[in-house]
N, C-alpha and C positions, 0 to 999 in steps of 0.2 A: 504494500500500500504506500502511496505519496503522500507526504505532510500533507495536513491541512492549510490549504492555502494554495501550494502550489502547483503550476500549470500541469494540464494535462499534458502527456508526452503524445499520445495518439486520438486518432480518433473513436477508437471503441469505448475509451476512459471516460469519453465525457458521454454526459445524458443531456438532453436537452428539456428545458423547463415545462413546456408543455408535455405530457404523453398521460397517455389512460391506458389501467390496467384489463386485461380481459381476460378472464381464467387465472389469474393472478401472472400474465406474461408481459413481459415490457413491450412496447407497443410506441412506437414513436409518434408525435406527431406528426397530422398525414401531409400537412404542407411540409415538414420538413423532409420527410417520405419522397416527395415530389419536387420538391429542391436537388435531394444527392441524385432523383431519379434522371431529371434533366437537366444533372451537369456533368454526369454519363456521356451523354448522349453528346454534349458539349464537348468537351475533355473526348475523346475520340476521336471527333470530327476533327479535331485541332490538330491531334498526334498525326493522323494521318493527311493534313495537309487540308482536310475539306474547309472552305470556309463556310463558318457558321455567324449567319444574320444577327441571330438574336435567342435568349435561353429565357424562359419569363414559364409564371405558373398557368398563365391565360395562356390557353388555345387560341391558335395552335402555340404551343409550347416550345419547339426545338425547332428551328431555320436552317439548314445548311445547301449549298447548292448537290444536286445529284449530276450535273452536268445536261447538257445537252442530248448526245449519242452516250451513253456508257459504255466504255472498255467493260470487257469480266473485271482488271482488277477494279475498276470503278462501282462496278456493284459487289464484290466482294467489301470494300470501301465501306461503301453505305450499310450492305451488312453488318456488317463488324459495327457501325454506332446504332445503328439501331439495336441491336443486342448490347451494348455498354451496358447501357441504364439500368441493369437486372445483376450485372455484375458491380456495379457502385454500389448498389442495394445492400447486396450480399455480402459486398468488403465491409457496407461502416454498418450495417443491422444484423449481419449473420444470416438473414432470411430475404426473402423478395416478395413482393407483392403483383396482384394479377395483372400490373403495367408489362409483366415481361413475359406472360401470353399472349398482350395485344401484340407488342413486339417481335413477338418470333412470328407468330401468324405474320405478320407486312413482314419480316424478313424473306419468310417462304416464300412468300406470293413473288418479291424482288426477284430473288434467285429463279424464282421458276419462268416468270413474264421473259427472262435473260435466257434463257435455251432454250424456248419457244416452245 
């Protein structure tokens, strides 16, 4: 354990002020939920070069260009942020939420519209 007082060294140390219990399980706040969700999705698009509009909790949520004509690796690309968000979840909650079934379904659909 860390003294009282001082900083948390990570992000799973800290708990955020808002959260409600349900079955007695921690349970984060769901804007904050949706903040790490779509800065996944952000944080991706950036690593891999896409650039990305704008990250906000109002829909649509996550901006980034998909291009024109897509390469494969271009939809691999877009793949890979669209699946982020479920893996941000997972780093700083441990668990994920039903944002990374909508996600995978539109990844599918991407990869598949892409080999016709």
């Amino acid at each position: 354990p860390r003294p009282q007082g001082a900083p948390a060294r990570h992000a799973r140390e800290r708990r955020p002020r808002a959260a409600v219990a349900i079955r007695g399980e921690y349970n984060p706040d769901p804007e904050r939920r949706a903040a790490v969700h779509e800065a996944g999705h952000a944080v991706a698009g950036l690593a891999l070069g896409i650039s990305v509009d704008h990250a906000t909790l109002e829909p649509p949520r996550v901006r980034y260009d998909q291009g024109p004509s897509p390469t494969r690796q271009r939809v691999a690309d877009v793949a890979c942020v669209t699946l982020a968000a479920g893996a941000a979840e997972e780093a700083v909650f441990g668990d994920v939420s039903v944002g990374r079934e909508i996600d995978l379904r539109q990844a599918t659909s991407l990869v598949a519209k892409s080999i016709g």
